[in-house]
N, C-alpha and C positions, 0 to 999 in steps of 0.2 A: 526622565526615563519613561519610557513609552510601557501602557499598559497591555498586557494581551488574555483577555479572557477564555476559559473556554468552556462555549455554552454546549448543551445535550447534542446540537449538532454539527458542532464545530471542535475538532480534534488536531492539535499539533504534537508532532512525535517527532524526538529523534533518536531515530537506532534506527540499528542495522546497514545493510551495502545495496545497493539496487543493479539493475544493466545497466552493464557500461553505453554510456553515450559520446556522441564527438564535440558539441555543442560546447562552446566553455561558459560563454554566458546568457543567458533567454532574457528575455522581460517580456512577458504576460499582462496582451489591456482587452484579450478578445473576451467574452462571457460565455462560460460552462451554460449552456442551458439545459432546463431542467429536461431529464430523463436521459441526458449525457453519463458518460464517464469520460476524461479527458486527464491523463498523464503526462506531462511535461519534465523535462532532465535537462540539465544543465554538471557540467564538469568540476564551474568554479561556482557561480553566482546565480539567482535567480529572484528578479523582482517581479510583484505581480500588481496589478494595479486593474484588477478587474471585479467582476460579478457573476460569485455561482448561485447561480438558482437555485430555488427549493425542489429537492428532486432528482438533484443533480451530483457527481463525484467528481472532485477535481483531487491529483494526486502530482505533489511538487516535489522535486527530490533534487538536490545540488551538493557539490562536495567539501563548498562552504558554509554556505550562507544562503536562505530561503528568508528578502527582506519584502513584508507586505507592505505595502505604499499608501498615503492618503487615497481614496475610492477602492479599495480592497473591501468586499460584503462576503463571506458564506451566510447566504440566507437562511434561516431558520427551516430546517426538512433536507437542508443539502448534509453531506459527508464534506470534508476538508482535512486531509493529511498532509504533512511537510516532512520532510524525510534529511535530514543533512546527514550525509558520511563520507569519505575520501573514495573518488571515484574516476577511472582513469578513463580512456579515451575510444572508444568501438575499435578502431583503426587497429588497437594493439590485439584485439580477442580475435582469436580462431573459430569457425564457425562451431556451432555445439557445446560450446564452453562457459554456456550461464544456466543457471536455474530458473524452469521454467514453472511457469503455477494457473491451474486454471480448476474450474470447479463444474460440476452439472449434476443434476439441473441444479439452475441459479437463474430467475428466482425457485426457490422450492418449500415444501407444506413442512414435512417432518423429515427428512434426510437429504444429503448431499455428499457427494463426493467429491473433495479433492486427490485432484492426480498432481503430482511433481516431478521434475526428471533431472534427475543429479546427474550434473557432467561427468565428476567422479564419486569416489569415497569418503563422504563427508558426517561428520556429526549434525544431527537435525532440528530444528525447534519448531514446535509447531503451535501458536497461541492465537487462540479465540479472544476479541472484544468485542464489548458494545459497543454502541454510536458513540459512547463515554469515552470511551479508550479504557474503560474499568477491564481489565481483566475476569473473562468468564473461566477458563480454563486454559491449560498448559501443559506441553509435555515436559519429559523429564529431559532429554535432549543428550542421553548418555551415553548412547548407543550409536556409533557407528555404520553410517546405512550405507548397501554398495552403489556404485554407479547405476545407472536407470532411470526406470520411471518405478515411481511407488504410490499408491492411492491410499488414501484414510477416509473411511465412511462414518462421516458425523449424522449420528442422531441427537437431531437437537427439538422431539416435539416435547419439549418440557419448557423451552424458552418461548417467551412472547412473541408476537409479530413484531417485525421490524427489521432495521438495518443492523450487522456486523460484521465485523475487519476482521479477516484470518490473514495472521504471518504465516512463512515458511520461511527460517533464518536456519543460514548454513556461517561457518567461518567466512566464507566466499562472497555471499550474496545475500540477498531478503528481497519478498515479494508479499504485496500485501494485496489480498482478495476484496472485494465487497459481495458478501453474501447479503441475499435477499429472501426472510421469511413473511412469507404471506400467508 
């Protein structure tokens, strides 16, 4: 049985639904270089046989299986998520009908904003980690938010410099941020 560690800046996850893509199977041998971000989605399978940099985010998402291959590296200063959930084909969605997520500024000192735009009516999750995957913070996710766009302004000058992953998990979907405090 194959071991899989994971160091301060190496994170594997699995939760949550991502965008849909059409792709059923990827296999990944290109290198994330550093001061990239690079997302990849696959429907069924997704093997990766590559090198992310230090510096660098690579974000792997498939509706099976995310298998990493002999020469697979997240260097030591890179980010690294894998994302598995049941995920159906672009072809079938309507335009407007995924959850979108982005943040600004990013990188930033002491504040940021995330904005999100619910297709519809959905209940929401919204959770802060470290480069750990440790959970910083979390909402309660009880509340039913309407269709839109809705923004949350994090103050985070209490936390260190460094790298951390904000979800946005709906029934529907999830998107995960890399924020940047400098």
């Amino acid at each position: 049985m194959k071991r899989l560690l994971i160091a301060p800046t190496f994170l594997l996850a699995c939760a949550g639904a991502f965008a849909q893509v059409d792709v059923r199977t990827a296999n990944i041998t290109q290198s994330v270089l550093a001061g990239t971000v690079r997302e990849d989605r696959a429907v069924d399978n997704l093997t990766a046989a590559n090198v992310v940099e230090a510096r660098a985010t690579a974000h792997y998402m498939a509706g099976q299986s995310v298998t990493l291959q002999p020469g697979f590296v997240a260097q030591a200063g890179s980010v690294f998520l894998a994302t598995i959930h049941p995920t159906t084909s672009i072809l079938s969605a309507e335009p407007g009908t995924t959850l979108t997520v982005r943040a600004f500024p990013n990188p930033f000192e002491t504040t940021t904003t995330v904005e999100y735009n619910l297709p519809e009516s959905l209940r929401v999750t919204q959770t802060l980690m470290d480069a750990n995957g440790r959970m910083v913070r979390q909402s309660d996710g009880q509340a039913v938010e309407s269709a839109g766009t809705h923004r949350t302004l994090l103050d985070l000058s209490h936390l260190p410099v460094g790298v951390y992953l904000y979800q946005v998990e709906t029934g529907k979907g999830s998107q995960v941020l890399r924020l940047m405090k400098k």
